[in-house]
C-alpha positions in Angstrom: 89.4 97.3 86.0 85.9 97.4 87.1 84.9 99.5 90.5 81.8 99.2 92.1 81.1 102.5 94.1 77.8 102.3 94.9 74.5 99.7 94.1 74.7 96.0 93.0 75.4 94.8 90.0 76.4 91.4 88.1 79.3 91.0 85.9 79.2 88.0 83.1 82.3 87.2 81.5 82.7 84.0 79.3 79.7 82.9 81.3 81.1 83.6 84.4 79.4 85.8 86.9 80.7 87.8 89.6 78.5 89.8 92.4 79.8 94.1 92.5 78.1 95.1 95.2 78.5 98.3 97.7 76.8 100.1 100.0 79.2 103.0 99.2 82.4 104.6 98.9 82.5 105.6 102.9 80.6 102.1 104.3 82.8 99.0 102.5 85.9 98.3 100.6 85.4 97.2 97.4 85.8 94.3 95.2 87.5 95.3 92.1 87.5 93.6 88.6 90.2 93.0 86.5 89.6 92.3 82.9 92.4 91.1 80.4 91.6 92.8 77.0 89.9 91.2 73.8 87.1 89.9 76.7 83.6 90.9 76.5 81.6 92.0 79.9 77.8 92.1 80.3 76.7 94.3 83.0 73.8 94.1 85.2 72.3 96.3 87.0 70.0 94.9 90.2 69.3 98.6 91.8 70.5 101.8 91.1 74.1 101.6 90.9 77.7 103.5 90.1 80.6 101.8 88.9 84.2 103.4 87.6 85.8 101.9 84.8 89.4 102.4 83.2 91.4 100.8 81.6 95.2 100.9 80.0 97.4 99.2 77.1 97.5 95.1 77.4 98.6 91.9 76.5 96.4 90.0 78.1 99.1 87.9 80.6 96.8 87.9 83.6 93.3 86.2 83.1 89.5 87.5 84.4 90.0 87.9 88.8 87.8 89.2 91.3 89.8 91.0 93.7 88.5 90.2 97.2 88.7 93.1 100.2 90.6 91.1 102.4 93.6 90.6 99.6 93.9 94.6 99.8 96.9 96.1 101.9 95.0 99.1 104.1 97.4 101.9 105.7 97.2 104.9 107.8 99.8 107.3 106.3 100.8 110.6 107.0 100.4 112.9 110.6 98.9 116.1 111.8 97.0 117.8 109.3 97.9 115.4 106.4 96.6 111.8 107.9 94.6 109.8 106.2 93.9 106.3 104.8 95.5 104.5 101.6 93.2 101.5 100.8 96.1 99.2 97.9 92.4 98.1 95.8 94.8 96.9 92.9 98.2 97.8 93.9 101.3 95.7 93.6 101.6 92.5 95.0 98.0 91.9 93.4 98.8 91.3 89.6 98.0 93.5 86.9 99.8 94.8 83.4 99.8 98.4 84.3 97.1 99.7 86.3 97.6 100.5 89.4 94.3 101.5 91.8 93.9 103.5 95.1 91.5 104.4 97.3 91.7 107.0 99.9 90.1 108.1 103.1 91.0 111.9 103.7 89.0 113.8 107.4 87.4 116.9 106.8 90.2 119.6 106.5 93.0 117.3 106.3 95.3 117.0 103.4 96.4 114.0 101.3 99.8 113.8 99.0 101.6 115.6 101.3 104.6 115.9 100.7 103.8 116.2 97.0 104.7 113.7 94.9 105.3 113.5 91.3 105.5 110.4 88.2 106.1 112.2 84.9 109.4 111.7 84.3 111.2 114.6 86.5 114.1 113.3 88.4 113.9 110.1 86.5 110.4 109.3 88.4 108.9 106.7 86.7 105.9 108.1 83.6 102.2 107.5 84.9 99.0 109.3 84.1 96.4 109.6 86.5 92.6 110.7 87.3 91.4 111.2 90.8 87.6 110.5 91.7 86.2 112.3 94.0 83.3 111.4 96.6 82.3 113.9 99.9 80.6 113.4 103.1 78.3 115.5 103.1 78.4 115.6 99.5 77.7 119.4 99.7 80.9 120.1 100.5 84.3 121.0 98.6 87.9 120.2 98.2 91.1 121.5 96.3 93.4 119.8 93.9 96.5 121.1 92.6 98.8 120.1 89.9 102.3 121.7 89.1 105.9 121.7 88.0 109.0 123.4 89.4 111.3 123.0 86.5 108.6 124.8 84.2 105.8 127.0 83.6 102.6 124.7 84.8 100.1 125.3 87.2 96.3 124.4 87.8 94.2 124.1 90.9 90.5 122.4 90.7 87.8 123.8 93.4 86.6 119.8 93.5 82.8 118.8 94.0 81.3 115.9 94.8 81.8 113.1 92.1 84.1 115.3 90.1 86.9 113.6 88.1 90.6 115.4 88.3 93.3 114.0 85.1 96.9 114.2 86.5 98.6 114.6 83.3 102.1 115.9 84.5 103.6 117.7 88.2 103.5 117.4 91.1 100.5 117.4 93.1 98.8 117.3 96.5 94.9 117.5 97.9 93.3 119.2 100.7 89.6 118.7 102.1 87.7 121.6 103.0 86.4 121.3 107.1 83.0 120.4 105.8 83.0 117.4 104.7 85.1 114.1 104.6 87.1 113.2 101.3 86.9 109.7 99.3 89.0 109.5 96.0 89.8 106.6 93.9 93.0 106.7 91.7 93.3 105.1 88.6 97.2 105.2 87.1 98.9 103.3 84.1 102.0 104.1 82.4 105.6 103.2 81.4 105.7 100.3 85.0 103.8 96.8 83.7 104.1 93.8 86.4 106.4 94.1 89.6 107.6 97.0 88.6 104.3 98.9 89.3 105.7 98.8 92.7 108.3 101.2 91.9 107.3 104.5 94.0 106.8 108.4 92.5 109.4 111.1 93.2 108.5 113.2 96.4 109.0 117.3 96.0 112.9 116.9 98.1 111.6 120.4 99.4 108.6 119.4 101.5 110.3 116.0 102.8 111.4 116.8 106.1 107.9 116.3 107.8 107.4 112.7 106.8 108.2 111.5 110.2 108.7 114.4 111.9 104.4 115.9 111.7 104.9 117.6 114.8 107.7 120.0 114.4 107.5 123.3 114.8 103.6 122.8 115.7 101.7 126.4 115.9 100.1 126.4 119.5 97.3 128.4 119.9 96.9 131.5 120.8 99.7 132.5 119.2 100.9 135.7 119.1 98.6 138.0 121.5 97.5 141.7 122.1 100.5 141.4 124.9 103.1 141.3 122.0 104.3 137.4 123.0 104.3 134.6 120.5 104.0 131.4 122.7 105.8 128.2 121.5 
């Protein structure tokens, strides 16, 4: 799958051309597109231009598409601190093999993947490997990334900059934007779900659960505790 970021550029396959072209990550949805293997691609560039390309294993039952914007599903998800905006740029019910792609809009100092999540196979969550993207706004800014496990001895956290790429090769693992800047990422994942079943969703860490739905409990008003000795509610 082929994902124009930024720039214009024109795709030939088997003589047919399609137009990529974005004025950026944080100004327009994409259109995405999806390649069956064996095919050939010429790329064009017309200006300066960015594109993201990955790709899993195949057999080659869907043919050459051009995934239009206004196919995508576009949600808010999340509350407080953790809202943000999951753009479904090839996500089931659009048909692919085994990739699965995501874009998301995170505000400066807000968190996405929370609660954590998790698709390697703990709690029978289905197996998916996945890189995260990362585009910030102002680019100057920074971001965090952590992967881990709870049943074992893993953990890594990435101080993210702009256009860095993050691998999700096992855990659970969550995302937070620094206050300076606005966070873009696009997800690529593939794995052990081909077809419908890419629908299928991760495991979520049971712990962290009880604040989907509930993002204002327990909310920290402010001042909090004071030189008095009080803690207000």
């Amino acid at each position: 799958a082929i994902v124009p970021l930024e720039g214009a550029v024109s795709a030939t396959v088997d003589g047919d051309t399609f137009d990529l072209r974005r004025a950026g990550v944080f100004a327009a949805m994409p259109h995405v597109l999806y390649l069956p293997p064996g095919r050939t691609v010429e790329l064009t560039a017309r200006i300066d231009s960015e594109l993201a390309i990955g790709g899993a294993d195949a057999e080659g039952r869907y043919p050459v598409r051009l995934f239009r914007p206004d196919e995508m599903r576009s949600e808010v998800r999340g509350g407080g601190g953790a809202r943000r905006q999951v753009n479904h740029v090839l996500a089931h019910p659009l048909p692919a093999e085994r990739l699965i792609l995501y874009e998301v809009y995170v505000p400066r100092g807000g968190w996405s993947g929370w609660p954590p999540h998790c698709h390697d196979g703990y709690e029978g969550s289905p197996y998916l490997e996945e890189t995260y993207y990362f585009r910030l706004d102002p680019a100057d800014g920074w971001a965090v990334h952590r992967n881990y496990r709870v049943d074992r001895a893993f953990d890594e956290t990435f101080a993210v900059s702009d256009r860095d790429v993050v691998c999700v090769t096992q855990g659970f693992h969550s995302s937070a934007a620094a206050p300076g800047s606005h966070m873009y990422f696009l997800n690529y994942l593939a794995g052990d779900l081909r077809d419908d079943e890419r629908a299928i969703p991760p495991f979520f860490q049971p712990e962290y659960r009880w604040i989907d739905g509930d993002w204002d409990r327990d909310a920290m008003v402010l001042p909090t505790v004071t030189p008095e000795g009080s803690r207000r509610g």
